[in-house]
N, C-alpha and C positions, 0 to 999 in steps of 0.2 A: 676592753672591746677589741675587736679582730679590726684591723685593718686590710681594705680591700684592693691594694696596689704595692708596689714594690719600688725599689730606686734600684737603677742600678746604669754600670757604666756602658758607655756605649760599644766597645769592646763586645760587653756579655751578654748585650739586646739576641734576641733571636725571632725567627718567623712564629706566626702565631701570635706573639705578644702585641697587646695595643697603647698605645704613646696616650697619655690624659690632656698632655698638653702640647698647647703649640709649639714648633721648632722655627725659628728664623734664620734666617741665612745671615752673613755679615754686614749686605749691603740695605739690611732692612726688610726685606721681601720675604715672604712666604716659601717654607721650604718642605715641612710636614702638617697638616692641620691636625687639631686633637680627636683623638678618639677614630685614628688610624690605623689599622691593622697591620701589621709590619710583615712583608714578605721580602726574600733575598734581594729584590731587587731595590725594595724600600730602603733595606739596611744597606745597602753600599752606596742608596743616595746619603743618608746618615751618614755613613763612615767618609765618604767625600770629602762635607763643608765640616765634620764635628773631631775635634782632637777625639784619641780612643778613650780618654779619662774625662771625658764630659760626663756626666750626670741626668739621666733622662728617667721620669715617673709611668710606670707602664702597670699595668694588669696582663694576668697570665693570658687572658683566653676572655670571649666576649659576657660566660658567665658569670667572671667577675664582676667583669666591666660595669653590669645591669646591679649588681648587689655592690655598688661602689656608688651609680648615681641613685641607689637608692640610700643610701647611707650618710646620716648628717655630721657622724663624727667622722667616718673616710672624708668627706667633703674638705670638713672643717680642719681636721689635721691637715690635708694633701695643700690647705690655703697657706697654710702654715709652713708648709716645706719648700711650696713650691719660689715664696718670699724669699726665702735662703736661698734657693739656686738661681735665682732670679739675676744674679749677678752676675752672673754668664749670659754675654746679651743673647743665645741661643735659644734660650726659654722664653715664656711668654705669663708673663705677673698678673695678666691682664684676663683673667677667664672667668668664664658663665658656664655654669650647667646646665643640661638637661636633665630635669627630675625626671623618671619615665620607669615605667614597668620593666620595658624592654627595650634593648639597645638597638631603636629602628625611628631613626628620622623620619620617614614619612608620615608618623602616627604622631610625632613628638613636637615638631616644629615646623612651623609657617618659613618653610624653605627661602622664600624670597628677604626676609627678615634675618634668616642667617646668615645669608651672603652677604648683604648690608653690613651689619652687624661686623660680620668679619673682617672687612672690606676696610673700615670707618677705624679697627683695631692694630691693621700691618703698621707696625714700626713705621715705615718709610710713606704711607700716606698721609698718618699721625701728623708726622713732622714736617711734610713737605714745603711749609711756610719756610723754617729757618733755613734751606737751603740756601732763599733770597736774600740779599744786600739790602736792596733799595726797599721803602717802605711800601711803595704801590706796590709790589708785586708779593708781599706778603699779603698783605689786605687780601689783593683779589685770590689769592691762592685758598686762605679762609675761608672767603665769600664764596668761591667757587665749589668746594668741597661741600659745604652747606647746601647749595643750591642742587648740586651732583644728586647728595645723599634722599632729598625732600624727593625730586623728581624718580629717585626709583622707588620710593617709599610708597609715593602716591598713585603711581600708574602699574595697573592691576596687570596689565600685557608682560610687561616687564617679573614682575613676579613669576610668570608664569614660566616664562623665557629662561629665568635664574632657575626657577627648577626643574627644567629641564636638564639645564646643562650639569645640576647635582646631582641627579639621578644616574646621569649616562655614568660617568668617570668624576669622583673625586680631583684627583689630579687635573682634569680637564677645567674644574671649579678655580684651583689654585692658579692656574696658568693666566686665566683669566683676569682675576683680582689683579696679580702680579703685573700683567704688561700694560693694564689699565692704569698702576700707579707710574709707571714709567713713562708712557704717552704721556700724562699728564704734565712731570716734570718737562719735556720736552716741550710742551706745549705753552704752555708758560712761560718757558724761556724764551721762545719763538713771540713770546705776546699775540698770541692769535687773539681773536674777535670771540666777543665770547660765546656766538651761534658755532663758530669755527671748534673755536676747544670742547662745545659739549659731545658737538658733532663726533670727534677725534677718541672721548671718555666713551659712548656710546659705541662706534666701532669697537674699540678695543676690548671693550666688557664681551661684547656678543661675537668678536668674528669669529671664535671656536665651533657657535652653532649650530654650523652648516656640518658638522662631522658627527653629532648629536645623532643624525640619522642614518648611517654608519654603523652595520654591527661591529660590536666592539672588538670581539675574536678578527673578526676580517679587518678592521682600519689596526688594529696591532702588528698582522703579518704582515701588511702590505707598507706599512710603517718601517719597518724590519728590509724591508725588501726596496733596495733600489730605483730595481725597474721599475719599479709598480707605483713610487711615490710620487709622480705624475701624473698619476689617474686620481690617488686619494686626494690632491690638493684639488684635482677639476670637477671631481664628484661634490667635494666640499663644497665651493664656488657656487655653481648649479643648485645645491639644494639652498644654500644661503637665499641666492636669488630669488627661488619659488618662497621663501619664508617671510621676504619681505615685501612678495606681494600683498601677504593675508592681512598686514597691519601697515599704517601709517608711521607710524613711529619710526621704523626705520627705511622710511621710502625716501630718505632724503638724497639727495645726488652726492654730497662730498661723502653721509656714509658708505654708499655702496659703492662708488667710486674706491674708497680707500681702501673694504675690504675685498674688493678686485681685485686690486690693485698690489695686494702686500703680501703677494709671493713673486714680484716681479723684482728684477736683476736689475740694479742701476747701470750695467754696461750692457743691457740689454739681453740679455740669454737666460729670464725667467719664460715662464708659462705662453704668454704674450707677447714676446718679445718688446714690450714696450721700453723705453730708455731715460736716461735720466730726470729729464724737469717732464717730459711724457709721462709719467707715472707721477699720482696726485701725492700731494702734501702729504696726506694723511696714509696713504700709504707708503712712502716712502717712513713716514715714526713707525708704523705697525711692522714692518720689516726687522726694523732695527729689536723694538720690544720684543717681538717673539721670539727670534733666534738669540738674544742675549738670556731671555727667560728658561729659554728650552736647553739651552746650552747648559747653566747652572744646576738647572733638575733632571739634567736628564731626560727629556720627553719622550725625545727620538728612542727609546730602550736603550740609554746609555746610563753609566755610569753618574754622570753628568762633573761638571767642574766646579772647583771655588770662582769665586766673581772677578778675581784679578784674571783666572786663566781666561774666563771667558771674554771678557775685556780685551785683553787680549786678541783672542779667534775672534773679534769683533773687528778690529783696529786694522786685520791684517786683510780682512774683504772692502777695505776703505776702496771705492771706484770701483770697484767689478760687483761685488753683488750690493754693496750699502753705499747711500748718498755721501761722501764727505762732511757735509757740512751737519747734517743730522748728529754724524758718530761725534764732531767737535761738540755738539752742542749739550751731548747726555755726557762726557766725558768734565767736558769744564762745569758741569752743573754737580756732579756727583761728587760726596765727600772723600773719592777714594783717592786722588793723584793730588793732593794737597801739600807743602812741606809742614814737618811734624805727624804729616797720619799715620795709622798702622794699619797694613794690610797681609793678609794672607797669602803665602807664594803658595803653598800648599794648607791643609786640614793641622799639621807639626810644625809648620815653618812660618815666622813671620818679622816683619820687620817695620820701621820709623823712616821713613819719607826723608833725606836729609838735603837731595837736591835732583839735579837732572843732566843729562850729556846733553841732550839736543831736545829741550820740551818741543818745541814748534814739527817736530817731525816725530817723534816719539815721546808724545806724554801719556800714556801707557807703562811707558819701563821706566820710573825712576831710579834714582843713587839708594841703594839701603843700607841704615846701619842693622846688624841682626839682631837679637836678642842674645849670645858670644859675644858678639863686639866688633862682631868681621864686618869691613865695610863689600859691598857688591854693587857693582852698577849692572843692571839687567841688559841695558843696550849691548854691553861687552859678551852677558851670559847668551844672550839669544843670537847675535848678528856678528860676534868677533869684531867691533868695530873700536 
């Protein structure tokens, strides 16, 4: 029997073709979701975080696609392959079909369920327990995720909300999941209260929504443009506000406080001029998530960066656009500045954690041994110090 999909290297990926399965990023997060179309700009987010000799499952064009989910030996083989490549934490082992005539979620699946679904599946939400030490703060991080997943399962507003924001922009889906799990860790570290943490999972999930209404072509130029990314963040704002008049749900103060609030500057020279402890909790995490998310995928119509780079262009708006204490807190939380880790300097380059010049002022750049042998201290690469 005919096989309805292809492997091949990322190198020889091209526009038109569609990816069957998930791609994750290194840090855990969401970087492609499956049954993606892959245009130039998709593929140089690819070629970005992925060595060029990665291995990714695609179909040519979306009439494969549909005679692929219609197919139980395509299915059944691609489970079978996908097992094998699996070992590249870039792939995703972990997949569900859609049976369907035709390749059109709106007919196929209970949108709010997919989000979930997906949500409950990122590496790094999976795992966010082992991050903790101490044994309360795994419990509650379980419990919490549990509790998360029931309350968007159950409330019908929220479905609606989630597919909304699938509808608009894919990407716009991804973005969301993604700074949702990173709030969370944040959040947990913080030991918020736990009306505080859902509050915080809540913002985070929906503050994209206000750009839902936003033709797409128009928040792309103007995205693209400067000047203009002023008006898109206030248009946003604004429609958010009128959105949360219509429902309860998100009428609560800390969330619309926070997604106010989280395009403002901790030295004061965002939107509002608001300033440091001025600008709410909860927005001060969403600041941090977003631009650390949108930095690695590329939102902005960039290229986007591996997670250390972005780490990095995080580190270095410490006091002028991000809280201090925030960036310490996603930093000492995250598996990446550990001795012993391996992190990625680029997509070809990577290296083993062996020590640090100065962690208390830069633990961002550790000592690396490479994969050659060569030792580097980054504080020296980037600062001549």
């Amino acid at each position: 029997m005919t096989l309805n999909y292809t492997k091949k290297l990322v190198k020889d990926i091209i526009p038109g073709e569609i990816v069957l399965h998930p791609i994750y990023r290194s840090d855990g997060l969401l970087l492609i979701n499956k049954y993606k179309e892959l245009t130039q700009e998709v593929i140089s987010t690819i070629q970005t975080n992925l060595s060029s000799n990665s291995i990714l499952i695609v179909t040519s064009n979306k009439g494969e696609l549909n005679l692929f989910l219609n197919s139980s030996y395509s299915q059944d083989t691609f489970k079978k392959d996908l097992d094998i490549l699996s070992k590249d934490f870039n792939l995703g082992s972990n997949v569900t079909f859609s049976t369907a005539s035709s390749f059109d979620l709106t007919s196929t699946i209970d949108k709010g369920c997919f989000f979930i679904d997906l949500l409950s599946k990122i590496p790094l939400w999976h795992s966010i327990d082992h991050l903790f030490e101490a044994t309360h703060l795994k419990n509650r991080a379980i419990q919490f995720k549990e509790k998360f997943i029931t309350k968007l399962t159950t409330e019908k507003v929220f479905h609606s909300w989630l597919t909304t924001i699938l509808n608009y922009d894919d990407n716009l889906m991804v973005h969301s999941i993604n700074i949702t799990s990173i709030s969370l860790i944040i959040g947990l570290t913080l030991e918020l209260q736990d009306d505080l943490l859902q509050d915080l999972c809540f913002a985070a999930l929906f503050s994209n929504l206000g750009f839902t209404k936003i033709p797409k072509d128009k928040l792309a130029f103007e995205l693209k443009n400067n000047q203009l990314y002023t008006y898109v963040i206030q248009k946003h704002l604004e429609v958010f506000s009128s959105i949360t008049m219509e429902s309860p749900n998100l009428r609560r103060k800390q969330i619309i406080y926070g997604i106010l609030d989280s395009h403002e500057h901790y030295d004061g020279t965002g939107p509002h001029n608001k300033k440091g402890n001025e600008i709410s909790l909860i927005g001060r995490i969403l600041n941090l998530s977003h631009s650390y998310d949108a930095l690695v995928n590329g939102y902005e119509y960039t290229t986007g960066m591996v997670p250390f780079q972005a780490l990095k262009s995080i580190c270095e708006g410490k006091n002028t656009r991000f809280d201090p204490y925030i960036i310490n807190t996603f930093i000492h939380r995250t598996t990446f500045f550990n001795l012993g880790q391996t992190i990625h300097l680029t997509n070809t380059v990577k290296g083993i954690i062996v020590g640090f010049y100065d962690y208390l002022n830069y633990p961002y750049l550790p000592v690396l041994k490479l994969e050659d042998g060569r030792i580097i201290d980054l504080v020296k690469v980037y600062y001549n110090k």
